[in-house]
C-alpha positions as CSV (number, residue, x, y, z in Angstrom):
1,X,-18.3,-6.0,10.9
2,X,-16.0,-5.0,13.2
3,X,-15.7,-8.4,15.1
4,X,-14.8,-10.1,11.1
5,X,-12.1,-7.9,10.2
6,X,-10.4,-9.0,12.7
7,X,-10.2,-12.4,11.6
8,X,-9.8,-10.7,8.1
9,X,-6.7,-8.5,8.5
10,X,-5.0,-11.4,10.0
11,X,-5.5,-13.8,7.2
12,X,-4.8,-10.5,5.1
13,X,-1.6,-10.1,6.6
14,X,-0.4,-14.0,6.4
15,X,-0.8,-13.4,2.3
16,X,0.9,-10.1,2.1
17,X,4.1,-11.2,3.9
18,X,5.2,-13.9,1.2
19,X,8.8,-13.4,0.5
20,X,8.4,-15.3,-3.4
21,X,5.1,-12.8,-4.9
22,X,7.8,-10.1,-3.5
23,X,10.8,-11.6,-5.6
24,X,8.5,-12.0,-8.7
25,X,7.7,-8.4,-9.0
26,X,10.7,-6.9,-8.3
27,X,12.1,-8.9,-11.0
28,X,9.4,-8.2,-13.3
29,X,10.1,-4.9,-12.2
30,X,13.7,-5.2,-13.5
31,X,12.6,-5.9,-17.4
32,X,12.4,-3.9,-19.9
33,X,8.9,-2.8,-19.6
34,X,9.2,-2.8,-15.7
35,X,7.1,-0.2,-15.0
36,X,3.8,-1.3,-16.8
37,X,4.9,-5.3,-16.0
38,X,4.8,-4.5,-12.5
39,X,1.6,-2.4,-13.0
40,X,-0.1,-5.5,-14.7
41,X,1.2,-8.0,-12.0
42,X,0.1,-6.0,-8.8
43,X,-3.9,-6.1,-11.0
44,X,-3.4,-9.9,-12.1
45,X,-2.7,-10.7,-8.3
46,X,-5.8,-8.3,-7.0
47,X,-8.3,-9.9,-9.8
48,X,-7.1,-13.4,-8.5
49,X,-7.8,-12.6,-5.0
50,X,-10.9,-10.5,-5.3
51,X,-12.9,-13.5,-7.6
52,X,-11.3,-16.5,-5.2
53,X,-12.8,-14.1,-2.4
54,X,-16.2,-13.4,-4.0
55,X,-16.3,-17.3,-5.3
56,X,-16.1,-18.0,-1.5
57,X,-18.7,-15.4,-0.4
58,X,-21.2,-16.8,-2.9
59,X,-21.3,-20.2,-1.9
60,X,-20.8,-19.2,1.9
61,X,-23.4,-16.7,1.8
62,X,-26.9,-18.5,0.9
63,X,-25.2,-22.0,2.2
64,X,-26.1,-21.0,5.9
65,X,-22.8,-19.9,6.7
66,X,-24.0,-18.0,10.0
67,X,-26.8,-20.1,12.1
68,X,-28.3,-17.6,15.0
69,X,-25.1,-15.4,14.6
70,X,-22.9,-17.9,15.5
71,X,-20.8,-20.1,12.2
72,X,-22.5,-23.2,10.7
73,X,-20.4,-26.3,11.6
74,X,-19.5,-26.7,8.1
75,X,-17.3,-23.3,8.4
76,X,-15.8,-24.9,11.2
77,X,-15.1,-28.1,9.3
78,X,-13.5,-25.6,6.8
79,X,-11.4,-24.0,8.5
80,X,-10.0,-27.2,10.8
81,X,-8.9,-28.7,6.9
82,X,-7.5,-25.9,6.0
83,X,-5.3,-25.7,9.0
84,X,-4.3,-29.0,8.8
85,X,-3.0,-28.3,5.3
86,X,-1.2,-25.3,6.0
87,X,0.6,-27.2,9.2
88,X,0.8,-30.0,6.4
89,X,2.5,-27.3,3.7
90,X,4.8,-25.7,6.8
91,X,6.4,-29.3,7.9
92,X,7.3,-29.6,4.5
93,X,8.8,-26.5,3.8
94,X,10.8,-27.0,6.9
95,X,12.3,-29.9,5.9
96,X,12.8,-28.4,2.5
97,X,15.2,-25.5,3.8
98,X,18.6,-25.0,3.0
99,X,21.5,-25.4,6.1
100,X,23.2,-22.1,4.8
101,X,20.8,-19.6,3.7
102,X,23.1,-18.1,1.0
103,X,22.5,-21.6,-1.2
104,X,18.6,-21.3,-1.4
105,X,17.3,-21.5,-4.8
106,X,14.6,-20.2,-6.9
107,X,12.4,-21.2,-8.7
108,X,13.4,-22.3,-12.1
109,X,10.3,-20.6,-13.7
110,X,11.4,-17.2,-11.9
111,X,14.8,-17.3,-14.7
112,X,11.8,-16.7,-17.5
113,X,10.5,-13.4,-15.7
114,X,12.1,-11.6,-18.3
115,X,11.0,-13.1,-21.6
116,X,7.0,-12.8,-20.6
117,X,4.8,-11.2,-22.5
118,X,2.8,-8.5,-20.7
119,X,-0.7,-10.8,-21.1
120,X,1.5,-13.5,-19.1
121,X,2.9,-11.6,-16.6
122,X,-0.7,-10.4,-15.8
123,X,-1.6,-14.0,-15.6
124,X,1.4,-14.6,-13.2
125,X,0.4,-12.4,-11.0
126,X,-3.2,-13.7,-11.1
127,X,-1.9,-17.2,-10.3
128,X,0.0,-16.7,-7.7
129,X,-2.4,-15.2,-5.7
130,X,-5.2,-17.8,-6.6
131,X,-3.4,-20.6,-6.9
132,X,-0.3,-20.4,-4.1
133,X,-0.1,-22.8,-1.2
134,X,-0.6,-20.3,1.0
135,X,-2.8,-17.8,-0.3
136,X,-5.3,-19.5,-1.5
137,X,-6.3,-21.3,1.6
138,X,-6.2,-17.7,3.8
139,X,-8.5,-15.8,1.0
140,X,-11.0,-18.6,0.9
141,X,-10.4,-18.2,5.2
142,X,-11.6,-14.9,4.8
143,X,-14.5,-15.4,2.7
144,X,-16.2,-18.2,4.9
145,X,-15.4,-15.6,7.6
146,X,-17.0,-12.9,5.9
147,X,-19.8,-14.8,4.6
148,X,-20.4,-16.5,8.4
149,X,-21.1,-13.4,9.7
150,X,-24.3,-12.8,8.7
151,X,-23.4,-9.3,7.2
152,X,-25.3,-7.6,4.6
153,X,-23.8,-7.6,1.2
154,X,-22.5,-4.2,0.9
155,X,-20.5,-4.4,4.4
156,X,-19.0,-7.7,2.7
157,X,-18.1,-6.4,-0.6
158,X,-16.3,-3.9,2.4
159,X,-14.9,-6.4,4.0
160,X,-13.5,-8.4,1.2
161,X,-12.1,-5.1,-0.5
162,X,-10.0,-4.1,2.8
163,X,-8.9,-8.0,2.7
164,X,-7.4,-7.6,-0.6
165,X,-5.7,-3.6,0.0
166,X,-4.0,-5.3,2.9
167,X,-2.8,-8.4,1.2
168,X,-1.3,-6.3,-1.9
169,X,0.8,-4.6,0.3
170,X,3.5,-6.8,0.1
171,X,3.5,-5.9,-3.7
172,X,2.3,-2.2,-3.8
173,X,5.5,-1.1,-1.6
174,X,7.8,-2.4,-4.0
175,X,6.4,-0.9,-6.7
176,X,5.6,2.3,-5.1
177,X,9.6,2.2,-4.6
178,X,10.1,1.5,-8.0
179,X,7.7,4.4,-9.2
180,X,9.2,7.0,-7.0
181,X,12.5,5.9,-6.0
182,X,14.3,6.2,-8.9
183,X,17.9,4.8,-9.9
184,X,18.4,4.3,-6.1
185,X,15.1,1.9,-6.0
186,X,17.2,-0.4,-8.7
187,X,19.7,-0.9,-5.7
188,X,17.3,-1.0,-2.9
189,X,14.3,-3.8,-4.3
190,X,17.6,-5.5,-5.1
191,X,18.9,-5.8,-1.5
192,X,15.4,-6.9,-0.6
193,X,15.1,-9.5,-3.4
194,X,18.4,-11.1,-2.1
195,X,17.2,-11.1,1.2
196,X,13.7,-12.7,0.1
197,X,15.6,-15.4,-1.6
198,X,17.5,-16.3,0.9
199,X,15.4,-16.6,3.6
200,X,12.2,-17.7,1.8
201,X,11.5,-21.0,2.6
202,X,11.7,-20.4,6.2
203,X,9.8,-17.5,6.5
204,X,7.1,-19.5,4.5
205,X,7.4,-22.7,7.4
206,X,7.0,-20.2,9.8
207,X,3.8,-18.6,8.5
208,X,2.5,-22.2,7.2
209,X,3.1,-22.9,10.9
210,X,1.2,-19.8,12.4
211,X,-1.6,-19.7,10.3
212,X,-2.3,-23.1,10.2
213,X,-2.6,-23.7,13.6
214,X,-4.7,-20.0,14.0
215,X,-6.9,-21.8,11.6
216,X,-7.1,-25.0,13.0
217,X,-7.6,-23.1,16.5
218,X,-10.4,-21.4,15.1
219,X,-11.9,-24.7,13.3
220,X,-12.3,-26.5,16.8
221,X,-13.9,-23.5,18.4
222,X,-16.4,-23.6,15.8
223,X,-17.2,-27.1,16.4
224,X,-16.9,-27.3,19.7
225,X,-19.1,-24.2,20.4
């Protein structure tokens, strides 16, 4: 178990550090009902991790995902296409960044934060950890990983759970500020949310970059092995 979690926490970490899941709570954090919007966001984005992860673990699991402890070639073959999309994802963020930081844009659906209903912002939060660019491709990372271990079920229920604690943190310190910071947090999430903004899309071509070729890296051992 010990030898997958460290393939785990690194995919874990790639998904917590993602500057626009940070910028959608804080400013769900700043509605009117902050404090249980931010609540239900941080549980949409853990349900959408936990069932991509388990989705992944139940087809990697009985599909042979581990042949005499060592990966089945089609985990490798995974994991080389998913590299190649995140490189894919990164070149195109690149391109996408603004010359001066301080003209970055967000997203035009981030100006509706504010008018979502609580069932919607649960949703958001579910979405964007299911369905992002980059998340998506590191949880269903860590499931083949988990599931090509060979472990038995309860150490990758384990696994899977310390996958998803990690890759919440990026959401759980902002709203642990907001919880127990009070009026000074309103000042502080927004420095960070400014900063987050600006500096988004590059911090996103960087990690598309990283991850993508730790990926493909790990893809080509697989099938070279």
């Amino acid at each position: 178990m010990g030898a997958v979690l460290g393939d785990v926490l690194g995919f874990a970490a790639g998904v917590a550090v993602s500057p626009l899941p940070v910028i959608a709570v804080i400013l769900v954090l700043a509605t009117p009902r902050g404090r249980l919007n931010g609540i239900l966001f941080t549980v949409g984005w853990i349900l959408g991790l936990c069932v991509l992860g388990a989705v992944t673990l139940a087809v990697a699991s009985p599909a042979d995902a581990s042949a005499h402890e060592h990966p089945a070639t089609w985990v490798g073959a995974l994991k080389l296409a998913l590299g190649l999309l995140l490189l894919f994802f990164g070149a195109r963020q690149w391109r996408r960044r603004p010359k001066d930081p301080s003209q970055a844009k967000l997203p035009k659906w981030m100006g509706a934060i504010d008018r979502l209903t609580p069932v919607k912002v649960f949703g958001l939060g579910t979405a964007l950890a299911a369905l992002n660019a980059k998340n998506a491709p590191l949880t269903i990372a860590a499931g083949a990983a988990i599931g090509s271990a060979g472990l038995p079920v309860g150490q990758q229920i384990a696994s899977l759970a310390i996958f998803v604690v990690i890759a919440t943190l990026g959401l759980l310190v902002p709203l642990g500020v907001f919880l127990l910071g009070g009026e000074r947090a309103r000042t502080t999430l927004g420095n960070w949310k400014d900063w987050a903004a600006q500096h988004n899309v590059a911090v996103m071509a960087v990690l598309f970059f990283v991850l993508g070729l730790k990926l493909l890296g790990d893809g080509i051992s697989v099938l070279t092995s």
